[in-house]
C-alpha positions in Angstrom: 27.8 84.2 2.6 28.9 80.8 2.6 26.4 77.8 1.6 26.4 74.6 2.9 28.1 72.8 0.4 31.0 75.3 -0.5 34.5 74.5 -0.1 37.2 76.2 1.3 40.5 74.7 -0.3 44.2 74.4 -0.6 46.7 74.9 2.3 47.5 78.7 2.5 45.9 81.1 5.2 42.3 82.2 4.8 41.3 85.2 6.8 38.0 86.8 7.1 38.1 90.3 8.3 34.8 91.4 7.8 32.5 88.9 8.4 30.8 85.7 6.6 27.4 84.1 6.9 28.4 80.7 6.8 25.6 77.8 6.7 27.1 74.2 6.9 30.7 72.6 7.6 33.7 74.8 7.7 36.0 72.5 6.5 39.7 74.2 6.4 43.0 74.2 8.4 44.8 77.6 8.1 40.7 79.6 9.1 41.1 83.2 10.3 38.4 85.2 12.1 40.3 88.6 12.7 36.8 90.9 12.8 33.3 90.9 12.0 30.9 88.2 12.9 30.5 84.5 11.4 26.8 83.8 12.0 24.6 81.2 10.6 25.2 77.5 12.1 28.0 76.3 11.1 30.4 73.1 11.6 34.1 73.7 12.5 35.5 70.5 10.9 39.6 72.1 11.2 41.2 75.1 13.2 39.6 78.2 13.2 42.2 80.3 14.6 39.8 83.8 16.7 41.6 87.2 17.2 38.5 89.6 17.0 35.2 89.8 15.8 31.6 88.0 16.9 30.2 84.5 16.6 26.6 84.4 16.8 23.9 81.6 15.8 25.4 78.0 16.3 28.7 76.3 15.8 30.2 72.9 16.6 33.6 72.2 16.6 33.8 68.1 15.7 36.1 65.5 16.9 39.4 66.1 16.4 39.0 70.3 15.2 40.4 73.0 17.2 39.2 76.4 17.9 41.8 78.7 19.2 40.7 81.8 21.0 43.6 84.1 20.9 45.0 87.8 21.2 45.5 89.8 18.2 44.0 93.6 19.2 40.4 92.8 18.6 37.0 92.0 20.6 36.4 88.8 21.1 32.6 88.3 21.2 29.7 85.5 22.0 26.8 87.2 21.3 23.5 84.8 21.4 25.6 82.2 20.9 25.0 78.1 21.0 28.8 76.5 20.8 29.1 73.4 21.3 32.9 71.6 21.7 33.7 67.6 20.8 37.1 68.7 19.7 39.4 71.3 21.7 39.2 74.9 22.5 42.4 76.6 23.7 42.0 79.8 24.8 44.7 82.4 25.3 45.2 86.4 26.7 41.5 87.4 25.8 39.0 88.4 27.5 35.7 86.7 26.5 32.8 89.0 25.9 29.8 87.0 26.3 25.7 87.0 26.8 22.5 87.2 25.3 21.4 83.5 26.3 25.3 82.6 25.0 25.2 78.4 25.7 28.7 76.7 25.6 28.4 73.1 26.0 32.0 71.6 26.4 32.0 67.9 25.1 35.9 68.0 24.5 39.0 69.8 26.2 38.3 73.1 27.0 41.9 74.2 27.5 42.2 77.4 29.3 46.2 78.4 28.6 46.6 81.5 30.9 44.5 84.1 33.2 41.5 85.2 31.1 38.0 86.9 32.0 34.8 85.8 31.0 32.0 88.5 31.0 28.6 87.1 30.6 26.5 89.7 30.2 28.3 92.4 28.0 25.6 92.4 25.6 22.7 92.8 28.3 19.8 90.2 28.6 19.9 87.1 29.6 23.9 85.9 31.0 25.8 83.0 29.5 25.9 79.0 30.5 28.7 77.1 30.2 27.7 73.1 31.1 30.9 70.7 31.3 30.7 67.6 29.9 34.0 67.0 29.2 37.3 68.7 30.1 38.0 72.0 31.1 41.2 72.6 31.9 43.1 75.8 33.6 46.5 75.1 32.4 48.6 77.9 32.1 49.8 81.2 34.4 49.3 81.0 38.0 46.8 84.3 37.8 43.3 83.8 38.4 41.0 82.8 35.4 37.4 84.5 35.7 33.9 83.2 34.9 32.1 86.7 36.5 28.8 86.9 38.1 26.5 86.5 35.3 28.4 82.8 34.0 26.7 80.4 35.4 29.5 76.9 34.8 27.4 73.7 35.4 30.0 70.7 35.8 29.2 67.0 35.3 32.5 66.2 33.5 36.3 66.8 34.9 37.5 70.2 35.8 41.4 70.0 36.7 42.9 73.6 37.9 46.6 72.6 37.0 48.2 76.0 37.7 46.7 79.3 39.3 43.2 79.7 40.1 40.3 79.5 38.6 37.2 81.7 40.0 33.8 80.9 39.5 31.8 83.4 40.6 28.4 82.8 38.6 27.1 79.6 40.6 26.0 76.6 38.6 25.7 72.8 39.5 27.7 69.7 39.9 26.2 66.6 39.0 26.6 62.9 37.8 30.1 61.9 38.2 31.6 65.5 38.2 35.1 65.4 39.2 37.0 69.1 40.6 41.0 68.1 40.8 43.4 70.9 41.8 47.5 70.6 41.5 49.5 71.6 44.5 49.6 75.5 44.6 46.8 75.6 42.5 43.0 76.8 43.9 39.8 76.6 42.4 37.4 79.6 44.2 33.1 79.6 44.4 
């Protein structure tokens, strides 16, 4: 368990495998979540590089942090979840397993990088919310990208589909100055 205040430092890899509570800013560059669950709410103020395990409780990724959502053999979970982005979230081969009330609120680039799944309800109760404020781009693999049935994606910010498709199949809104671009060859599908 991590206290707000703690420090996480030098410029080697830190990996945690089992899990951490972690209370306050999570200030590091070379941040591994490989299994088990960060919980608490926390502050992403780095890269957090996710290959398995659960967040849970709240986290915000600032300006100019990254969280990468990527492969690496494990679950990749949202379980009651608040997250939200002012930095950039790429997100690569992993299926998202979402729900419990999970709310993402995108303030950043939301950078989808190849044909991934979203299911938001794997852990029963309520579905998951995604609201788009910013950016979320579909940018890589001309497969469909999924947001399933109980994702609802609520756009008032840019969504650009700049290769494949992207499926949203949860319903949502569009509001304010909400702006859907697609590239030639590319589809976005309600």
């Amino acid at each position: 368990a991590f206290a707000n205040g703690a420090a996480l430092q030098g410029g080697g890899n830190v990996v945690l495998a089992n899990g951490a509570a972690i209370n306050g800013v999570i200030a590091y560059t070379n941040l591994y979540l490989t299994g088990g669950t960060i919980s608490g709410t926390s502050v992403l103020e780095g890269t957090l590089n996710w290959s398995g395990g659960t967040l849970t409780g709240v986290m915000t990724v600032s300006n100019n942090s990254v969280l990468n959502i990527v492969a690496g053999g494990g679950v990749v979970s949202l379980n009651a979840l608040t997250l939200t982005n002012n930095g950039t979230v790429n997100w690569t081969n992993t299926t998202l397993y979402s729900g419990q009330g999970t709310q993402i609120y995108n303030y950043g680039l939301w950078n989808e990088q190849s044909d991934d799944y979203v299911q938001g309800a794997r852990y029963g109760g309520m579905g998951t919310i995604f609201d788009n404020f910013g950016t979320f781009l579909k940018s890589g693999n001309k497969g469909t990208t999924t947001l399933d049935a109980n994702t609802a994606f609520n756009n008032s910010g840019t969504v650009n589909v700049a290769s494949g498709t992207l499926a949203v199949n949860g319903g949502g809104t569009s509001s304010g100055s909400a702006i859907f671009s697609t590239a030639p060859g590319a589809s976005l599908d309600f």
